[in-house]
C-alpha positions, -999 to +999 in steps of 0.1 A: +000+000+000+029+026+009+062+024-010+092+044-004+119+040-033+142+061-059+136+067-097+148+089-124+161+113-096+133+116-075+124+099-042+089+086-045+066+081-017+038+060-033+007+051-022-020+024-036-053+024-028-078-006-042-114+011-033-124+044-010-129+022+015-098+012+017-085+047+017-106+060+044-098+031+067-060+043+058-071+076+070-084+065+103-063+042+114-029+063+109-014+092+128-002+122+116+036+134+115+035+158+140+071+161+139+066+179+104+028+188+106+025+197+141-008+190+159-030+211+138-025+201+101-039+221+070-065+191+063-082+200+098-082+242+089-118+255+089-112+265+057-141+264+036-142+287+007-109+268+000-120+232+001-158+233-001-166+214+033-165+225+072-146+195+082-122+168+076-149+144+087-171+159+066-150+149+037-145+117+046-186+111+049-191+122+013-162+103-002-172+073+014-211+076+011-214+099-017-221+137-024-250+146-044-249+186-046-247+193-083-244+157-091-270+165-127-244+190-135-221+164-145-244+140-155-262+168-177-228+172-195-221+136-203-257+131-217-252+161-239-218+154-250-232+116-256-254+132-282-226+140-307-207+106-303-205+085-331-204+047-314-187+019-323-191-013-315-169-043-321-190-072-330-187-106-319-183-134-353-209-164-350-194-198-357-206-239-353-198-258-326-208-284-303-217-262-280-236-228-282-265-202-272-289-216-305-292-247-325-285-246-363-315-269-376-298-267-411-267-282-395-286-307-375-304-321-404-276-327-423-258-347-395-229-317-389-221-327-353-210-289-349-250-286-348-249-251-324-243-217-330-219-194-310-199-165-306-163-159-308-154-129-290-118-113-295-100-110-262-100-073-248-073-055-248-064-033-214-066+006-211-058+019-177-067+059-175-048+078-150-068+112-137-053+137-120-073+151-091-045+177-083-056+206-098-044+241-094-064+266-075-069+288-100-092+266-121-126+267-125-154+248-116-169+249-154-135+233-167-136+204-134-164+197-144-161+195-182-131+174-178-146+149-157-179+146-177-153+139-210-133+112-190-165+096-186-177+093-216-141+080-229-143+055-208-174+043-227-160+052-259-128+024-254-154+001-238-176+003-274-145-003-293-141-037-272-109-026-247-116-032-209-107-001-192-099+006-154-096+040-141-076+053-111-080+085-098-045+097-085-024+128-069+010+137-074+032+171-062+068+174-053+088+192-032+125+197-035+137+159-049+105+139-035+075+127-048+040+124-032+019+095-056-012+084-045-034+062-066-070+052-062-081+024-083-121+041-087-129+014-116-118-021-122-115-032-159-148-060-149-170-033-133-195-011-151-190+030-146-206+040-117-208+081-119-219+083-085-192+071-070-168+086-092-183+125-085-166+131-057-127+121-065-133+136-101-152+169-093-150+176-056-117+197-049-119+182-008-109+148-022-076+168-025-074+197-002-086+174+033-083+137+022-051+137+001-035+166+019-046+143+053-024+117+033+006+134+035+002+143+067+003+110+073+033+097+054+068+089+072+100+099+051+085+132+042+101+166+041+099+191+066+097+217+036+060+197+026+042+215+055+050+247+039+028+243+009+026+207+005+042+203-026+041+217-066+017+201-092+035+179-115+033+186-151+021+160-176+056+152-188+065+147-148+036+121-145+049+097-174+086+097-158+073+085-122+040+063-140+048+026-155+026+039-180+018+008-210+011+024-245-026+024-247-025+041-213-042+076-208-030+107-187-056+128-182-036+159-169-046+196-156-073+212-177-045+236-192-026+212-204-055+198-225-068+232-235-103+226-219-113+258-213-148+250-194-172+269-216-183+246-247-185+208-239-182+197-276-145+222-277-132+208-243-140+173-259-121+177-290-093+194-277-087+159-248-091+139-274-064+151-299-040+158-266-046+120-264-041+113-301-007+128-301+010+096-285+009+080-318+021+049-303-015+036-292-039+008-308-068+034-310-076+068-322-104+091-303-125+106-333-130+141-336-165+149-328-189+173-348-215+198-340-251+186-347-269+212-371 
């Protein structure tokens, strides 16, 4: 779960998280480094205009339970941006057998002992998409929310062109020559997208500024420097030097980075998707989406 090694330069703290659950249990059964942190830590600060709740447990209750304010917002966005997808699905070839979902009476009559009809479905290849939560403070909450609306509905989009596709939530900053990495494992390749559960690590910015920050409160071989600011966003080309990242793997970095501005959906959308395209070295290709008339 916590990992404490070297690479390319950088010593990485790295933490790896299977569910929410898991993470909150973390959480609450670790102390914090008061020899760094002191006894009152930024992730306990009655801060709200900063991070959008009045506690740290209050955080904790809507990551593990769910937080519904706004929730159509987002969902609003991916049913709209779903409008202008073209789909495509990767069909399954039908072939005899001896065993099968149908009988082929032509075969059958004919005294063919492969007498059934089934499917052959290819084997799915894996996508992991890596989403980072750590977003600067300047950004707004129309570009949050347009990014995580588009991640959504790419997850769907691989899924259609017969790829299984997990996708883990993560954090990572850096301070001096160490790196904070915490990933959240939010989807498993065998489980359907559940964008309820997924709102509040992809839209809410507490899942960062009380639960992640409470994280690094938490972690031994940190800096003292980290309770100064608690550490610099990385950039995207920062990211693929710490992530084992396999080609068909997706970054989906700070909203910058991607040029989603947060006003259009349709714009935001095109602009992740070529940012994607540009690592040429993937099996798939994210098609440009058009305006309906």
């Amino acid at each position: 779960m916590y990992n404490y090694y070297a690479k390319n330069g950088y010593k990485i703290m790295k933490y790896e998280f299977d569910s929410i659950t898991d993470f909150i249990d973390y959480l609450d059964t670790h102390e914090v480094n008061e020899r760094i942190f002191g006894r009152n830590p930024s992730s306990e600060e009655e801060n709200y205009s900063f991070c959008k709740t009045q506690s740290l447990e209050e955080a904790k209750q809507f990551c593990k339970f769910g937080y519904h304010e706004d929730f159509e917002k987002l969902v609003e966005l991916k049913l709209l941006l779903e409008k202008y997808i073209k789909w495509s699905k990767t069909k399954s070839k039908q072939y005899n057998f001896y065993v099968g979902y149908a009988p082929d009476v032509k075969a059958y009559l004919e005294g063919n002992p492969l007498s059934m009809l089934t499917k052959n479905y290819p084997k799915r290849k894996h996508i992991d998409i890596y989403y980072n939560s750590a977003i600067l403070s300047e950004v707004s909450t129309s570009q949050i929310f347009n990014r995580g609306a588009i991640t959504l509905c790419i997850v769907e989009i691989l899924e259609n062109m017969g790829f299984s596709v997990g996708l883990n939530v993560f954090t990572m900053s850096s301070e001096s020559d160490q790196v904070h990495y915490a990933k959240f494992n939010l989807k498993k390749d065998c489980e359907r997208l559940n964008v309820q559960k997924l709102y509040f690590p992809l839209c809410h910015p507490s899942f960062l500024r009380r639960l992640v920050f409470r994280l690094r409160e938490e972690t031994p071989n940190i800096y003292r420097s980290w309770n100064e600011g608690y550490g610099s966003t990385c950039s995207d080309r920062m990211i693929r030097k710490i992530i084992d990242l396999k080609p068909n793997d997706i970054v989906i970095c700070q909203p910058e980075e991607m040029n989603v501005r947060g006003q259009d959906i349709i714009d935001d959308a095109n602009s992740m998707f070529n940012y994607i395209n540009k690592f040429s070295d993937k099996d798939f290709e994210l098609e440009k989406i058009k305006k309906l008339r």
